[in-house]
N, C-alpha and C positions, 0 to 999 in steps of 0.2 A: 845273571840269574833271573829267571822268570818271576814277576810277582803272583805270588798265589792269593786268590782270591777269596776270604770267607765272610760271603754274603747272599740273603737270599731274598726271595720278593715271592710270594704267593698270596694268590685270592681264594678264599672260598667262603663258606660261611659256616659263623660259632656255632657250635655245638651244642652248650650249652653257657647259661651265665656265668661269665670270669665269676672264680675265688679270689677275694680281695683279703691280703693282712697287710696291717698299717704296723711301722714300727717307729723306732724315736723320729727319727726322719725324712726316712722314705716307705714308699707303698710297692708292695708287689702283686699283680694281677695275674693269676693261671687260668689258662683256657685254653680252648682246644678249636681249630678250626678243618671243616670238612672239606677233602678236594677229590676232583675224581676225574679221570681222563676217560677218552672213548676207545678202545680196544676194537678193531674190526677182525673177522673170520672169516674169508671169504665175503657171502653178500651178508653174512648177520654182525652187528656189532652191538655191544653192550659195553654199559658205562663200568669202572672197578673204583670204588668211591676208598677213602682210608681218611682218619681222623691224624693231624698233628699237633703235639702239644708244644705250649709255646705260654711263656713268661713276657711281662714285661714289667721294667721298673721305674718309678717316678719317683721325686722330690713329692714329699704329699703337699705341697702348694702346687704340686704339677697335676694334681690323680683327676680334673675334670676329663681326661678324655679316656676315663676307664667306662664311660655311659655308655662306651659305643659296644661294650663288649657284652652284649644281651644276646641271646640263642636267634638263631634264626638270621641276624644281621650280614650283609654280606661287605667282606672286608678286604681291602691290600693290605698283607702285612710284611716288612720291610725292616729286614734284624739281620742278627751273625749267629753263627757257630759256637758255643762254649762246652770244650770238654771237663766232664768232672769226675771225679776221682775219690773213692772211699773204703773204709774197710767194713764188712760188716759186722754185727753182734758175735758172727762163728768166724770172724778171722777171715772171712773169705773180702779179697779185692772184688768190688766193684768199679761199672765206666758207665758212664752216658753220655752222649750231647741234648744238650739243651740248645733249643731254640730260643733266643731272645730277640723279641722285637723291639727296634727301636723309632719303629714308625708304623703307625697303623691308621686307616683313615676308611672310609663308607667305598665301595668301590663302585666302577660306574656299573649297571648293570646293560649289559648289550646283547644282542644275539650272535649267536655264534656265526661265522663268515667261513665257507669254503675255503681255505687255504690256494693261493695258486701255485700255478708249476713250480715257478722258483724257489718259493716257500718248503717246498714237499722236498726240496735238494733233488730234484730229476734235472738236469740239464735238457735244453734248448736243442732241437737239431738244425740243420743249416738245409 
């Protein structure tokens, strides 16, 4: 059987300042991080940008590297998948997934690079 994989790694930058609540013994930080890819049309292309939210949790002897989560900051962040599950006030089921990071750090900031042939999945001709 195949292993299936739930992990994921994205860069962009916070959106706004993590909400931080501290509780008996651990911290949980909400924020949200901007990512946008470039969409071409012919010869016009334009960027389609969409915001992710995204948890993370620490021991609060661990919560020093909630600093990094200030607006504007551009981040790798490096989490799983968690599906949740609830009812609401009308009986109705609710679903989400949650994004939980369990690693986030300053990401490098670089200029974007041409992609080559291989890259783009076009094969080589002879």
């Amino acid at each position: 059987m195949k292993k299936i994989e739930n992990n994921f790694i994205v860069t962009g930058y916070v959106g706004k300042d993590a909400e931080i609540r501290q509780f008996t013994t651990a911290s949980v930080a909400r924020f949200s991080i901007a990512v946008s890819r470039q969409e071409k049309s012919g010869d016009d292309s334009s960027y389609v940008s969409a915001f992710m939210n995204i948890e993370a949790w620490r021991k609060n002897e661990n919560t020093s590297s909630f600093e990094y989560l200030t607006k504007g900051t551009l981040l790798t962040v490096e989490g799983y998948f968690k599906p949740e599950e609830w009812t609401d006030k009308d009986g109705v089921k609710r679903n989400r997934i949650i994004m939980v990071a369990t690693k986030f750090y300053p990401a490098v900031d670089k200029e974007e690079e041409a992609p080559t042939e291989a890259l783009k999945g076009k094969k080589g001709r002879k």
